[in-house]
C-alpha positions as CSV (number, residue, x, y, z in Angstrom):
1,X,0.0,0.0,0.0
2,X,3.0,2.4,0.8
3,X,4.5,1.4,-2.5
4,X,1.3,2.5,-4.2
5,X,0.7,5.9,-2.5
6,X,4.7,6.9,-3.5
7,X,4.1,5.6,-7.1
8,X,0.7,8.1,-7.1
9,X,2.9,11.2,-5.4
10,X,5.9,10.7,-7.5
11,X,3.4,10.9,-10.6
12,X,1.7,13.8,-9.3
13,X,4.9,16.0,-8.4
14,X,6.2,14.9,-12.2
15,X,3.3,16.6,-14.0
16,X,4.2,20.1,-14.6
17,X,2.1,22.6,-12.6
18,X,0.2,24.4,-14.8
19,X,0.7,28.4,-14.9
20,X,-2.7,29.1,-15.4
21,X,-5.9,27.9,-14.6
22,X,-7.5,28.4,-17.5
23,X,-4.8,27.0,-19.6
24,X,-4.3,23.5,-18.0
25,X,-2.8,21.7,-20.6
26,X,-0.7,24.9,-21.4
27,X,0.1,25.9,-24.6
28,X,0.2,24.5,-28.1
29,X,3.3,23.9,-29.7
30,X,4.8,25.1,-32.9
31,X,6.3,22.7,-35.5
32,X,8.1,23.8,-38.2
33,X,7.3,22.2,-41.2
34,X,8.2,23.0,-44.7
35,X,5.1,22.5,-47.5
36,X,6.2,21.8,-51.1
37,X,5.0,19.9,-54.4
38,X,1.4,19.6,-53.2
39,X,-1.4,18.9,-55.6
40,X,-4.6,19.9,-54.1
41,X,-8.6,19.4,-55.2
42,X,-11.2,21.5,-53.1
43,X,-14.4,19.7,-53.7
44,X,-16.7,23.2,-53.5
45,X,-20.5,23.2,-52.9
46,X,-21.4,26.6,-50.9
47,X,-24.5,28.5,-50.5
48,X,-22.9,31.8,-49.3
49,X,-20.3,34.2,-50.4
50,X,-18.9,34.3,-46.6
51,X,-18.0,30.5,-47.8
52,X,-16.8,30.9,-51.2
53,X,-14.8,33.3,-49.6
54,X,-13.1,31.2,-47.0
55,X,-12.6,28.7,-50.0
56,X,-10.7,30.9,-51.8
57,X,-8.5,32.1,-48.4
58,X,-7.8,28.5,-48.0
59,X,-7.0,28.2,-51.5
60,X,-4.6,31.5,-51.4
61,X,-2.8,30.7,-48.1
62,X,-2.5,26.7,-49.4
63,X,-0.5,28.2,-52.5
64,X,1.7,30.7,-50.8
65,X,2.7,28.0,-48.1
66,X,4.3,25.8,-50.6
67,X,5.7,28.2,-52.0
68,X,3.5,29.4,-55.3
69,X,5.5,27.3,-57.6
70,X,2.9,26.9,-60.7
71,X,5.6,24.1,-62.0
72,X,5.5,22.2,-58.5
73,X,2.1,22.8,-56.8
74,X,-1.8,22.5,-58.1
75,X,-4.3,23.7,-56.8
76,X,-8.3,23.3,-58.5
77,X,-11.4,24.0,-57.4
78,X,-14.5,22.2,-58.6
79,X,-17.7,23.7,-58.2
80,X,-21.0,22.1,-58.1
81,X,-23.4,23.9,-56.0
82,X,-25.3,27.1,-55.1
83,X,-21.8,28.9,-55.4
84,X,-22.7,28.7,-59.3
85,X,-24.3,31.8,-59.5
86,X,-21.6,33.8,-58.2
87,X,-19.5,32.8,-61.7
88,X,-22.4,33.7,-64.1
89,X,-21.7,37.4,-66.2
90,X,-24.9,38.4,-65.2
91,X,-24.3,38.2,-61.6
92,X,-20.9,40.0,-62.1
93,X,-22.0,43.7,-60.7
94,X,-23.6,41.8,-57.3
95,X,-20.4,39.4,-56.9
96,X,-17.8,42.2,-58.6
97,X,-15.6,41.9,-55.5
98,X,-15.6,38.1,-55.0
99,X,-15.1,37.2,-58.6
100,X,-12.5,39.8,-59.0
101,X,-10.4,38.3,-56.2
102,X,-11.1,34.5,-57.9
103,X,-10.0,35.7,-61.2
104,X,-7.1,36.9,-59.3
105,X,-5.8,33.4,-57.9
106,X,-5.6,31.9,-61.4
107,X,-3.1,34.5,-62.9
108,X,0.0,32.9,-61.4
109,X,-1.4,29.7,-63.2
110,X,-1.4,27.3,-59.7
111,X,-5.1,27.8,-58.9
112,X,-7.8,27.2,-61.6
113,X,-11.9,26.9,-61.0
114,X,-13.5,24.0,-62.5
115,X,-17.4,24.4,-63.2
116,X,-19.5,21.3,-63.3
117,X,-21.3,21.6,-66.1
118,X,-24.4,19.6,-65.2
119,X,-24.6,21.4,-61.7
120,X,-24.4,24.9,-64.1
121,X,-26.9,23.9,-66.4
122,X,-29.5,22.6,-63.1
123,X,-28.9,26.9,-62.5
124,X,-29.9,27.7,-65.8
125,X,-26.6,28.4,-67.1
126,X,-24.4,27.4,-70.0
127,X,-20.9,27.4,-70.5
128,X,-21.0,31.1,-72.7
129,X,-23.0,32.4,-69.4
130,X,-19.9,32.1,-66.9
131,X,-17.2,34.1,-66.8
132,X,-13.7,32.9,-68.9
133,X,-11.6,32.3,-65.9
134,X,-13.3,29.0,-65.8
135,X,-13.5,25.8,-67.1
136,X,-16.4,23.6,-67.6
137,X,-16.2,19.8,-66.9
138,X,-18.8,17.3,-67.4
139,X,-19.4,16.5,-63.8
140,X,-17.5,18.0,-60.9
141,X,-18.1,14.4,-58.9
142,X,-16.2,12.6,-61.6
143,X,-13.4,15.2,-62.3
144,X,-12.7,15.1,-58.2
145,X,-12.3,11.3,-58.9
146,X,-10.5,11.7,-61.3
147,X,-7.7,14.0,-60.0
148,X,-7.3,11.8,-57.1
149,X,-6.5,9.2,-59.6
150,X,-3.9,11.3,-61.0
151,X,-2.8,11.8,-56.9
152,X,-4.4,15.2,-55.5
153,X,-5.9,15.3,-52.4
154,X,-8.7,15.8,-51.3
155,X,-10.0,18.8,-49.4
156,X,-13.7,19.9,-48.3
């Protein structure tokens, strides 16, 4: 029984204390790892520009971290839900801003938009309908399939 009360204490005075008490696992640490020759699908189905938005933040940041070499890294976007709309010329005075900055992304040639063209044509829209910064695929489930197979990953 001794033995097993100075196994408990010796455990308990090993454990740091911790230096505050809301913080009683302490703080997180930092690891410092380099990101390089990624190739990267973001399977996109929003309703809302707040989430296109944070899509294409994810997007940005996922390219800069690994360095924004267009020979190296890959980055596409399929879309094939209510985000749609944002893309169509019509729309383009209501979405100017968030179009603008998704034109943006594809000038250094790492990030392209992919349009599902059935998902685009359930809108009401046709390939001559959405702006010329994107391409239109014949389904946005089987072009996500099919750059797995050629080894992206997958991101939601």
């Amino acid at each position: 029984m001794l033995k097993r009360i100075l196994v408990i204490v010796a455990l308990a005075l090993s454990q740091p204390a911790p230096a505050d008490s809301h913080a009683p696992w302490g703080s997180a640490k930092v690891l410092d790892i380099q990101y390089a020759k990624q190739k990267v699908v973001y399977d996109t189905a929003v309703d809302s520009v707040e989430a296109l938005t944070s899509v294409l933040n994810r997007a940005s940041y996922l390219s800069v971290i690994n360095g924004a070499d267009p020979f190296d890294n890959k980055i596409v976007i399929v879309l094939h839900g209510d985000e749609i709309p944002f893309f169509a010329i019509k729309n383009y005075a209501k979405y100017k801003d968030l179009m603008d900055r998704a034109q943006s992304l594809t000038v250094g040639g790492i990030i392209e938009f992919r349009m599902c063209r059935i998902a685009a044509k359930g809108h009401g829209f046709e390939p001559k309908d959405i702006h010329g910064f994107v391409s239109m695929v014949p389904m946005g489930d089987a072009e996500i399939v099919r750059l797995q197979q050629e080894g992206y990953a997958y991101m939601r």
